[in-house]
C-alpha positions as CSV (number, residue, x, y, z in Angstrom):
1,X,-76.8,-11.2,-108.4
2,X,-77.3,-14.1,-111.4
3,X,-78.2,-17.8,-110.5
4,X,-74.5,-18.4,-111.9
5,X,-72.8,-16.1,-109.6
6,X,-75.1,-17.4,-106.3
7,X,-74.8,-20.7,-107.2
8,X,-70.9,-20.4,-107.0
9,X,-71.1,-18.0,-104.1
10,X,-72.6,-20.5,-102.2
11,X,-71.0,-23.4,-103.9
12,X,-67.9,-21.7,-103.0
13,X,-68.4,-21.2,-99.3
14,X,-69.3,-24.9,-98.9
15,X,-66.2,-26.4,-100.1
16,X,-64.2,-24.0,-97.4
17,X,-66.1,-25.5,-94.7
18,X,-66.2,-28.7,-95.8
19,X,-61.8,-28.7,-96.6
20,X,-61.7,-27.1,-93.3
21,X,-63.7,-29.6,-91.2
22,X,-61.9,-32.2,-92.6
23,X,-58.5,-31.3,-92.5
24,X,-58.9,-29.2,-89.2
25,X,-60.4,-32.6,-87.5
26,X,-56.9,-34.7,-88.6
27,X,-55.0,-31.3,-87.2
28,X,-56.9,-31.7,-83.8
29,X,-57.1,-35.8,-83.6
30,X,-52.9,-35.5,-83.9
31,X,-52.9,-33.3,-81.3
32,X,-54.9,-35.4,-78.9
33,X,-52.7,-39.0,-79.4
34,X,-49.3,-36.5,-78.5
35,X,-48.8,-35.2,-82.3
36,X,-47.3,-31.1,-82.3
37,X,-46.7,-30.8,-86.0
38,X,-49.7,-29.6,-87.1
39,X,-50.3,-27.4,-84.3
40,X,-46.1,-26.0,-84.3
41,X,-47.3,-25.6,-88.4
42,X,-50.0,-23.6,-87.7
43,X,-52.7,-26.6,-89.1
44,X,-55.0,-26.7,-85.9
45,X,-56.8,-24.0,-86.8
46,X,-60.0,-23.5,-88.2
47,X,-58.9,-20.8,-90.9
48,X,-59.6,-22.1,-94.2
49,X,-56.4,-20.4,-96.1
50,X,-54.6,-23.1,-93.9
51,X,-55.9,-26.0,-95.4
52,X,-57.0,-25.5,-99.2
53,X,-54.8,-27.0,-101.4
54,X,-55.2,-25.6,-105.1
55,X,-55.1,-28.4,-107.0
56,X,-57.3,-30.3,-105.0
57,X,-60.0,-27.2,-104.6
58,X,-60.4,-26.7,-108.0
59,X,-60.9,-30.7,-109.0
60,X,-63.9,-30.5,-106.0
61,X,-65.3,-28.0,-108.1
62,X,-64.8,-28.8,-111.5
63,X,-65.5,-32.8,-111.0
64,X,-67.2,-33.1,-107.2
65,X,-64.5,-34.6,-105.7
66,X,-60.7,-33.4,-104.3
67,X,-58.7,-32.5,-101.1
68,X,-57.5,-30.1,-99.2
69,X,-53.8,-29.9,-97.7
70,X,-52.4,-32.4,-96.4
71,X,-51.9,-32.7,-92.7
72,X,-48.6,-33.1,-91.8
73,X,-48.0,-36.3,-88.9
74,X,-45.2,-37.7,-87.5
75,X,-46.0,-41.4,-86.2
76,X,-42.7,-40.8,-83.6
77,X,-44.8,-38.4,-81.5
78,X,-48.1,-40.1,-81.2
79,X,-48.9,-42.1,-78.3
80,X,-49.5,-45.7,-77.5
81,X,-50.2,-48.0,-81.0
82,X,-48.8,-46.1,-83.7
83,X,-50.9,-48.1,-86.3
84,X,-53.8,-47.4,-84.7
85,X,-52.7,-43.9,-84.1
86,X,-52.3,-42.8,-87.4
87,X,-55.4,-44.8,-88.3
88,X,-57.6,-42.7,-86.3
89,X,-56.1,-39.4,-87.7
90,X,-57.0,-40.6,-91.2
91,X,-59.9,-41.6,-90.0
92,X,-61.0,-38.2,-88.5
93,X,-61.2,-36.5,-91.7
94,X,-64.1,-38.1,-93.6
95,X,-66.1,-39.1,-89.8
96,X,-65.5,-35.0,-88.7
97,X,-67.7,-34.6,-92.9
98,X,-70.3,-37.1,-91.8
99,X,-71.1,-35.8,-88.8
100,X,-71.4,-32.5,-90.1
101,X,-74.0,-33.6,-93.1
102,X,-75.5,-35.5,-90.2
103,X,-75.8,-32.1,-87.6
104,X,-77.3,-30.3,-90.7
105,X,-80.1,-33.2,-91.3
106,X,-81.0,-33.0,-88.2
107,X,-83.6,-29.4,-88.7
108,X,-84.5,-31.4,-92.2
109,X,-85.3,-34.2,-90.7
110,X,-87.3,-32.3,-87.9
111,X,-89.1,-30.2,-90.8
112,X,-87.6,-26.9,-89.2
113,X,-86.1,-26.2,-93.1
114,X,-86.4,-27.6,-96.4
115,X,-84.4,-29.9,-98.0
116,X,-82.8,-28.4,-100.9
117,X,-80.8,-30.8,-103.4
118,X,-78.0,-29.0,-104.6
119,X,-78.7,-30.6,-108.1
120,X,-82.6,-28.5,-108.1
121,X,-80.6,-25.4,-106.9
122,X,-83.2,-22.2,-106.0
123,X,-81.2,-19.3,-104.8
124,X,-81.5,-17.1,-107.5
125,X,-82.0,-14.1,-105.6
126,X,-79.9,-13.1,-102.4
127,X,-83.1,-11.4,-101.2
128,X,-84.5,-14.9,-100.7
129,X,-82.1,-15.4,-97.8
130,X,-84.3,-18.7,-97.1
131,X,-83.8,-20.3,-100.3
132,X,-80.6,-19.2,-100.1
133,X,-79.8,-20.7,-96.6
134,X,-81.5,-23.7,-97.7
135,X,-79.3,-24.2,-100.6
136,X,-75.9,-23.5,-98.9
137,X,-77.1,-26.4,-96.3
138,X,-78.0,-28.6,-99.3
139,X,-74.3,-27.9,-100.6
140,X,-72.7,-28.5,-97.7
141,X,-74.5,-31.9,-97.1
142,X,-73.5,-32.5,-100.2
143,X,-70.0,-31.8,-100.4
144,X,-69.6,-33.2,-96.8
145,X,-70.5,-36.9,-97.8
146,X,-68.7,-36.6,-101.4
147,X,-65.8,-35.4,-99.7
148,X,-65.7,-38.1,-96.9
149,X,-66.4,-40.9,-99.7
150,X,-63.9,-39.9,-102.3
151,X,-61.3,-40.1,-99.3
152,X,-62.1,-43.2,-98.3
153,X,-60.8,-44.7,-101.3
154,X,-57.5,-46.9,-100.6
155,X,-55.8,-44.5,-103.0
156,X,-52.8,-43.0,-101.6
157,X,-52.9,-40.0,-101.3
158,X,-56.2,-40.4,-100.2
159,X,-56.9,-41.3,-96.0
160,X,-58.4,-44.3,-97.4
161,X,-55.1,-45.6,-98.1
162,X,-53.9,-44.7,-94.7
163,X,-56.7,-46.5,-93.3
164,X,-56.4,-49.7,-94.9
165,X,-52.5,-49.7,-93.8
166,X,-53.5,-49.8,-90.2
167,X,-56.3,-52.1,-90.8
168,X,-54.8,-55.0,-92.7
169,X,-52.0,-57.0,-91.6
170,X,-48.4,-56.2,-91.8
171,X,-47.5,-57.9,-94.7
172,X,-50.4,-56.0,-96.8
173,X,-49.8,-52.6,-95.1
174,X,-45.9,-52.9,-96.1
175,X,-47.1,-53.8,-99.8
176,X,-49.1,-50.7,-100.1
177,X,-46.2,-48.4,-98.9
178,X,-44.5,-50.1,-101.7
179,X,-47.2,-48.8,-104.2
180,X,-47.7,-45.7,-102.8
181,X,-45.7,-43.5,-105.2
182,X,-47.8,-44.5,-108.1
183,X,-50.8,-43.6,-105.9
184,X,-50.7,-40.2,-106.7
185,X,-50.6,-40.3,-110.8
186,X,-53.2,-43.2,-110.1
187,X,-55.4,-40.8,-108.9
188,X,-55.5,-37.8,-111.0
189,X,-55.3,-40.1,-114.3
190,X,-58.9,-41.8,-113.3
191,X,-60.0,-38.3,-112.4
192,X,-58.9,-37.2,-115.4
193,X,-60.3,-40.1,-117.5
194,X,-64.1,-39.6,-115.7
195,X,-63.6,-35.8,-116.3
196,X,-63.5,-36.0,-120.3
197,X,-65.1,-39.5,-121.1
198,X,-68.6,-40.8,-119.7
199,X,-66.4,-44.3,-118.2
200,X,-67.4,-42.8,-114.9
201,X,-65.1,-44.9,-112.8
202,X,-64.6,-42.8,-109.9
203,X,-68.1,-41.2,-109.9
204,X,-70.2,-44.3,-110.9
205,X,-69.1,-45.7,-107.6
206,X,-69.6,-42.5,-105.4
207,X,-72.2,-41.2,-106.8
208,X,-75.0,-44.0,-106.1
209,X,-73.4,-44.9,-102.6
210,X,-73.3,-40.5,-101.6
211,X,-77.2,-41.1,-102.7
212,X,-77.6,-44.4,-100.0
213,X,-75.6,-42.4,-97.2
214,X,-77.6,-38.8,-97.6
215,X,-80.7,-41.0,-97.0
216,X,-79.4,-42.7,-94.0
217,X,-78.1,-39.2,-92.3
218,X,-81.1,-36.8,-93.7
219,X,-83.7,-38.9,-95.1
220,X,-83.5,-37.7,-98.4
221,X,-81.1,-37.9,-101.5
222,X,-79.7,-36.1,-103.7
């Protein structure tokens, strides 16, 4: 097998976990404040044909950052403050990709395996199932802490947008419900415009802040 074809073998399989973790982990956070939907739609499960979205796959692997299906929510069903409710399920998606960068730092940090930055990738070869454990872990990382940055943005669709509407004040959290049909176009247009120019907008900003968060989870960067 090629470097090209193991590099998006392995490329490949991290994004699953990674859109399945995430959007699995708003499924199962639903489910625990009194939320059926995603369970009654099949969602709290941790299959990953239930949770990629195609449009959202293929941006994570032509630009480094996307989505994966949205989980559905209805506020009605979820118990006690539904602000903070929904909040937390937002909130689950990107915290579930941290922690799982910060489980996999853990035998890195320990020394038990080498830290492979998936921009120095090494597995060549599938008969060098080290380097090529090594370099799925350094994907993973990697797409784990992109993925929870990226939707942290207050852009909706994004969970960042969700976030902020349980965080800031009423009057604020109704404006951006307001706004939240341009969120959408929004989005893919500044994709779009750091895809085929070098403006950067969306990346400049992740980029150096994925590079201060890989050192404070695994002691390294990318």
């Amino acid at each position: 097998m090629n470097i090209i074809a193991t590099f998006l073998l392995t490329g490949g399989l991290a994004l699953v976990i990674c859109i399945t973790v995430h959007e699995a982990s708003h499924a199962y956070v639903s489910y625990l404040l009194g939320d059926m939907t995603a369970k009654n739609l099949g969602r709290l499960s941790l299959n990953p044909l239930r949770h990629l979205d195609p449009m959202g796959t293929a941006l994570l692997i032509l630009v480094g950052f996307g989505w994966g299906k949205p989980v559905p929510v209805n506020p009605y069903y979820i118990r006690g403050d539904k602000r903070r409710g929904m909040t937390m399920v937002a909130g689950a998606g990107p915290i579930s990709n941290l922690l799982l960068a910060f489980t996999l730092g853990v035998p890195i940090r320990l020394g038990l395996i080498d830290w492979h930055s998936p921009f120095l990738f090494r597995g060549i070869s599938i008969s060098n199932l080290s380097n090529l454990f090594q370099d799925l872990v350094g994907f993973i990382i990697f797409f784990n802490i992109m993925l929870a940055l990226f939707n942290l943005l207050p852009l909706f669709p994004l969970d960042g947008s969700k976030i902020a509407r349980g965080l800031l004040p009423l009057s604020a959290s109704s404006y951006i419900s307001k706004v939240e049909a341009a969120g959408p176009a929004l989005l893919i247009s500044l994709i779009m415009i750091d895809w085929i120019t070098n403006l950067n907008i969306i990346w400049g900003v992740i980029r150096p802040l994925a590079d201060v968060v890989a050192l404070l989870l695994i002691g390294n960067t990318f």
